[in-house]
N, CA and C atoms as an extended XYZ file, in Angstrom:
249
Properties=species:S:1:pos:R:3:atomname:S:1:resname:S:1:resid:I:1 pbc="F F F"
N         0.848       -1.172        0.000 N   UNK     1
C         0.000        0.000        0.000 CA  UNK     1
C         0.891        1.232        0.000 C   UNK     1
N         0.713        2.246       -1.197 N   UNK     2
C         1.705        3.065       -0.740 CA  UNK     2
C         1.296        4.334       -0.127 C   UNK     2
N         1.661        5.626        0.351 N   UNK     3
C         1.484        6.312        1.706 CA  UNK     3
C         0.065        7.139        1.104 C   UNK     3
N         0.323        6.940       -0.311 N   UNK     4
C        -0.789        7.893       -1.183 CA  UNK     4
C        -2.748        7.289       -1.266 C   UNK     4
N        -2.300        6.123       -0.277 N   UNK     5
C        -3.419        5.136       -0.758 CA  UNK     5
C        -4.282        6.009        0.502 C   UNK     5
N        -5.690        5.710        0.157 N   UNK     6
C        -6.427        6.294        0.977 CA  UNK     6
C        -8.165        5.057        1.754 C   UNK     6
N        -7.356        3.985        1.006 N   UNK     7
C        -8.225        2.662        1.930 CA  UNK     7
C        -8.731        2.578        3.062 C   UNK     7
N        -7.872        2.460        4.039 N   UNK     8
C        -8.282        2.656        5.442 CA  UNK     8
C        -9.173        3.909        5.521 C   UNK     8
N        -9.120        5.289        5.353 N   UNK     9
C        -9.930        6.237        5.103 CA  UNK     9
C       -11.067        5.981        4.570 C   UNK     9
N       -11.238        5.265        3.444 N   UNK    10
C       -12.080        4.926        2.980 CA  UNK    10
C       -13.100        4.089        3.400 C   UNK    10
N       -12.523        3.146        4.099 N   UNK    11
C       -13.538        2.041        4.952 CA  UNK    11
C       -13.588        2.696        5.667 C   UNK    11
N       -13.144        3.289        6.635 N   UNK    12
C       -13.536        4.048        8.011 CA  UNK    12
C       -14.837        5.354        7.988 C   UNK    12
N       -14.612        5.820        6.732 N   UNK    13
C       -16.059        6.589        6.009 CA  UNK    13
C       -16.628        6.168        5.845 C   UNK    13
N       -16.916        5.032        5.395 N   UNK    14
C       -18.053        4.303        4.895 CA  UNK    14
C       -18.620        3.554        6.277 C   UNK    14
N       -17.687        3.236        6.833 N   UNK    15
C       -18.639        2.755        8.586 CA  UNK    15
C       -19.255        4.106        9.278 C   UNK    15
N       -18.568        4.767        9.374 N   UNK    16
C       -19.151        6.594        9.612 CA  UNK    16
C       -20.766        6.943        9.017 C   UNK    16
N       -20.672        6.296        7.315 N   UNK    17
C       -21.958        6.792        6.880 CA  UNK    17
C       -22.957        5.898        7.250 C   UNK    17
N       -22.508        4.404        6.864 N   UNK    18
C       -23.806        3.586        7.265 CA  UNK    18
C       -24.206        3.493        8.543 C   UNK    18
N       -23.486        3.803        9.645 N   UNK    19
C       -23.404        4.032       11.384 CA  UNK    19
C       -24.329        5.308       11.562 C   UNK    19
N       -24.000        6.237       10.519 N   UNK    20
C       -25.458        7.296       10.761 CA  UNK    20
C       -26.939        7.144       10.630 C   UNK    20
N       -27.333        6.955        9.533 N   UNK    21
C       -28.370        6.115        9.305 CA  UNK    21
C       -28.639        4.542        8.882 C   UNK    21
N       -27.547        3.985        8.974 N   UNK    22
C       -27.815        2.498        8.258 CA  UNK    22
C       -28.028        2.449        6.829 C   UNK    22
N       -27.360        3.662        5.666 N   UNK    23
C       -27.657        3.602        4.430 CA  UNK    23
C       -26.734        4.417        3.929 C   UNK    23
N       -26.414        4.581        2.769 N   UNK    24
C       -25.507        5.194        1.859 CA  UNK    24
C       -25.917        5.855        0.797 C   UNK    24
N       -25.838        7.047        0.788 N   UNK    25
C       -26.447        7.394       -0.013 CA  UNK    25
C       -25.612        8.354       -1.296 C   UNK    25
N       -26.007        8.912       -1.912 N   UNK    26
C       -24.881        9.693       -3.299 CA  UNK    26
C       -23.808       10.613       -3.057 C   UNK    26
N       -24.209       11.539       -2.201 N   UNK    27
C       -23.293       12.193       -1.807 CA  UNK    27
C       -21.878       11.633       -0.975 C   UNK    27
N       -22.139       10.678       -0.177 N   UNK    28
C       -21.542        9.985        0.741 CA  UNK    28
C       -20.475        8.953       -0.141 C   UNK    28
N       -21.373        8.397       -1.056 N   UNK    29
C       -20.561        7.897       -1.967 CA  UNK    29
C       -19.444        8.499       -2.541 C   UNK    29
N       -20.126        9.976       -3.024 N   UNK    30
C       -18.830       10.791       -3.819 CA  UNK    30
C       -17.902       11.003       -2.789 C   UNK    30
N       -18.420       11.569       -1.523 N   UNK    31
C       -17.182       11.919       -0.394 CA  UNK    31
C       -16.669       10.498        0.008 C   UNK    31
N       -16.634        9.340       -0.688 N   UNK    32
C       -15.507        8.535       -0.049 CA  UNK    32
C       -14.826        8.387       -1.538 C   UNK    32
N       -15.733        8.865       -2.755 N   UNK    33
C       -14.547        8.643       -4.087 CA  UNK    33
C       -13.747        9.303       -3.789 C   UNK    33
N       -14.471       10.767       -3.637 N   UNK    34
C       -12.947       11.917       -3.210 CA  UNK    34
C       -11.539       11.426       -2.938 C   UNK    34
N       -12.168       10.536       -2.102 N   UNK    35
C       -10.532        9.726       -1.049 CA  UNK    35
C       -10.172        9.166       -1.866 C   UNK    35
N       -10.848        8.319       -2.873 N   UNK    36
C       -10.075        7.440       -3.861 CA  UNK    36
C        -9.352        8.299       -4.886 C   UNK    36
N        -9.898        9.028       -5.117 N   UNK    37
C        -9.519        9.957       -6.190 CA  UNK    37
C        -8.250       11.107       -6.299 C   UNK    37
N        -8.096       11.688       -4.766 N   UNK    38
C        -7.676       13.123       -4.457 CA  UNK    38
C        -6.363       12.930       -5.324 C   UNK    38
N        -5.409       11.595       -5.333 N   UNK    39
C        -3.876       11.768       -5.685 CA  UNK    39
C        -4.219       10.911       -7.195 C   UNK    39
N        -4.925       11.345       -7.939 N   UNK    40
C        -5.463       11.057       -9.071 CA  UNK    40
C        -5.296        9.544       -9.134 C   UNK    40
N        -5.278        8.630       -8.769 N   UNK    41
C        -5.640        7.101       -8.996 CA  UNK    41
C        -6.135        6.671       -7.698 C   UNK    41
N        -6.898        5.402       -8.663 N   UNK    42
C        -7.877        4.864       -7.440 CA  UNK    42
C        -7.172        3.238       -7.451 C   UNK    42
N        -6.241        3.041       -6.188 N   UNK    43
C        -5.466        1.609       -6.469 CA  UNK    43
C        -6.301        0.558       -6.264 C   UNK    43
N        -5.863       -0.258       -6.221 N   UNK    44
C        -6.143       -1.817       -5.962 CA  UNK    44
C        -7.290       -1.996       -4.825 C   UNK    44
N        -6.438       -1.612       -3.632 N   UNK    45
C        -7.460       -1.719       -2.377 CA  UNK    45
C        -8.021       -0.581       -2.584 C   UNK    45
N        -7.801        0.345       -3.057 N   UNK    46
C        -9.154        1.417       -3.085 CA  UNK    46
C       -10.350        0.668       -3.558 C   UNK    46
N        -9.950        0.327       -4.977 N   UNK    47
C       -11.032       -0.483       -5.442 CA  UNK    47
C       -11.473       -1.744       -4.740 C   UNK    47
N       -11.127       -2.525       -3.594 N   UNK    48
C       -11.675       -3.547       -3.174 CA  UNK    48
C       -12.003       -2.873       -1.808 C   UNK    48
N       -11.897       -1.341       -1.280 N   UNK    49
C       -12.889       -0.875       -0.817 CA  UNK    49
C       -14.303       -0.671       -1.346 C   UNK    49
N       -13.964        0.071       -2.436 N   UNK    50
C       -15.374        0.092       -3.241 CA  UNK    50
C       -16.463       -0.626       -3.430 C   UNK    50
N       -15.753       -2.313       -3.552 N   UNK    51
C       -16.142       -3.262       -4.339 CA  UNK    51
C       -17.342       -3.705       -2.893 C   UNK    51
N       -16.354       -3.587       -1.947 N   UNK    52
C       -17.255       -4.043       -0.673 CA  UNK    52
C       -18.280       -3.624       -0.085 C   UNK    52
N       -18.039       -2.093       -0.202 N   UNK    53
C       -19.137       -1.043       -0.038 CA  UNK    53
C       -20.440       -1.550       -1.029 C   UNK    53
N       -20.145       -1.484       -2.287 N   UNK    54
C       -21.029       -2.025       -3.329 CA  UNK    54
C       -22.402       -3.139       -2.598 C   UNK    54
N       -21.028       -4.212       -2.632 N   UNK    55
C       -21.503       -5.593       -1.820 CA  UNK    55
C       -22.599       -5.393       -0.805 C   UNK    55
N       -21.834       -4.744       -0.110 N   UNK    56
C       -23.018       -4.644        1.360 CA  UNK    56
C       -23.905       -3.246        1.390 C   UNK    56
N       -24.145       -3.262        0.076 N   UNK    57
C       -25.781       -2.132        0.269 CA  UNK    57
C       -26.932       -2.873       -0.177 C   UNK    57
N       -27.739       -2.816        0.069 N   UNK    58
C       -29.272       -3.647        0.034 CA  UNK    58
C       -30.044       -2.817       -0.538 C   UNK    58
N       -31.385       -3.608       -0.924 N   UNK    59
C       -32.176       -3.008       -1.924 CA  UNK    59
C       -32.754       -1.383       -1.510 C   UNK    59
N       -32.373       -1.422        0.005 N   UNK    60
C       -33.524       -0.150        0.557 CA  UNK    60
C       -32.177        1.020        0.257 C   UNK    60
N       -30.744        0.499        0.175 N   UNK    61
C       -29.812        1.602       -0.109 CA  UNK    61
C       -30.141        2.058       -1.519 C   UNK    61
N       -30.383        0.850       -2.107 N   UNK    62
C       -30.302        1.325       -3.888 CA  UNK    62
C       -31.473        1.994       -4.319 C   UNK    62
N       -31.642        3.525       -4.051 N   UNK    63
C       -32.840        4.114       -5.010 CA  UNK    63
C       -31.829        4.547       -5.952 C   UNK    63
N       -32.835        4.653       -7.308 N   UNK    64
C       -32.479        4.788       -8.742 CA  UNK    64
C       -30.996        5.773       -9.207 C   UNK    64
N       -30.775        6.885       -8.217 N   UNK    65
C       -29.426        7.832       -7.952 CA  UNK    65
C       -28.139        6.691       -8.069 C   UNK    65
N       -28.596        6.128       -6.812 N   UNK    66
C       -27.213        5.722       -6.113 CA  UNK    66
C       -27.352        4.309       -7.180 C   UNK    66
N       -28.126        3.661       -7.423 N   UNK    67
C       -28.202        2.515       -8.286 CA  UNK    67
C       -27.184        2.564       -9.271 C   UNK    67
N       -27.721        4.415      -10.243 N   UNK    68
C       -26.903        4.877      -11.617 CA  UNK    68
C       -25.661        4.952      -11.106 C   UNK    68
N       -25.410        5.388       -9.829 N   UNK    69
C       -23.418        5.737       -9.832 CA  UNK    69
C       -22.849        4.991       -9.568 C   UNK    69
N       -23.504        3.645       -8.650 N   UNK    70
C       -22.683        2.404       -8.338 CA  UNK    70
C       -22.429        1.782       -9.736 C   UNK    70
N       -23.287        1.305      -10.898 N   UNK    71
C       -23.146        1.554      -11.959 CA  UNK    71
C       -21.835        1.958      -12.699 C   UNK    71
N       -22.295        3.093      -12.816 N   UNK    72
C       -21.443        4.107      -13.093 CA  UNK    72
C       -19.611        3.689      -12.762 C   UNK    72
N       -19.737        3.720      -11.877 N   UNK    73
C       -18.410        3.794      -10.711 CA  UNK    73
C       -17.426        1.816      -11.428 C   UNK    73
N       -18.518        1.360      -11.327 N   UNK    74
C       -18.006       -0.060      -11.843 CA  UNK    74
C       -17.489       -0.514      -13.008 C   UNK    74
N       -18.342        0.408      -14.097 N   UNK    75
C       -17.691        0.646      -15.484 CA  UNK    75
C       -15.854        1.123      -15.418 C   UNK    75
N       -16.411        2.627      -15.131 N   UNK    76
C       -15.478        3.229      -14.780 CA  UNK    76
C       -14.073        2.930      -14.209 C   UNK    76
N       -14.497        2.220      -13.082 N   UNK    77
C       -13.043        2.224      -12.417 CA  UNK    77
C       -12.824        0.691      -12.401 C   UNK    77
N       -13.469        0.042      -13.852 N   UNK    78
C       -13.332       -1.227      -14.074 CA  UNK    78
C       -13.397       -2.815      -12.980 C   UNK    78
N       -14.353       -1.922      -12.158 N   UNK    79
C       -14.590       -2.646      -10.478 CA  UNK    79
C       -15.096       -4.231      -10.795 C   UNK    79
N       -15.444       -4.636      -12.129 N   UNK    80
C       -15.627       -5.859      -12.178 CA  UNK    80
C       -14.563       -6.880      -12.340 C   UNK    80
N       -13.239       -5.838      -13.087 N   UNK    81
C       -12.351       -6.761      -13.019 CA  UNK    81
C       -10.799       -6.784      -11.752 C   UNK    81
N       -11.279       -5.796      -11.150 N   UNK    82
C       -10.548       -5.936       -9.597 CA  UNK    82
C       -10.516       -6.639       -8.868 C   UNK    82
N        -9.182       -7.157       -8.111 N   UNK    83
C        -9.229       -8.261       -7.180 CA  UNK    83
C       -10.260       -8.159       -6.249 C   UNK    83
């Protein structure tokens, strides 16, 4: 992991958001891409942060917003073919 990686940050936001209400929602999403994003690449474990976050949202997280960017986000940062 190198010092630029922002993983741990990343999971630790994402327990932060779902610990508030028990859901995740778009904005929250973007403020943990941010982290993936800030040193312009999103590594490995960034992405198998992502991937997990993904994983563990349920149907009552996914209205049609957050549906399109998880989406979105998977194309993108090629999250299907990440470890």
């Amino acid at each position: 992991m190198s010092q630029t990686d922002g993983s741990q940050e990343m999971l630790f936001r994402s327990m932060q958001c779902f610990s508030d209400d028990g859901k995740l929602d778009v904005a929250e999403l973007e403020n943990i891409l941010e982290i993936a994003t800030r040193d312009g690449e999103v590594t490995e474990d960034e992405k198998r942060v992502l991937k997990n976050i993904f994983y563990n949202l349920t149907s009552a997280d996914l209205n049609p917003a957050l549906w399109k960017r998880v989406e979105e986000l998977i194309v993108e940062l090629q999250l299907d073919d990440a470890s």
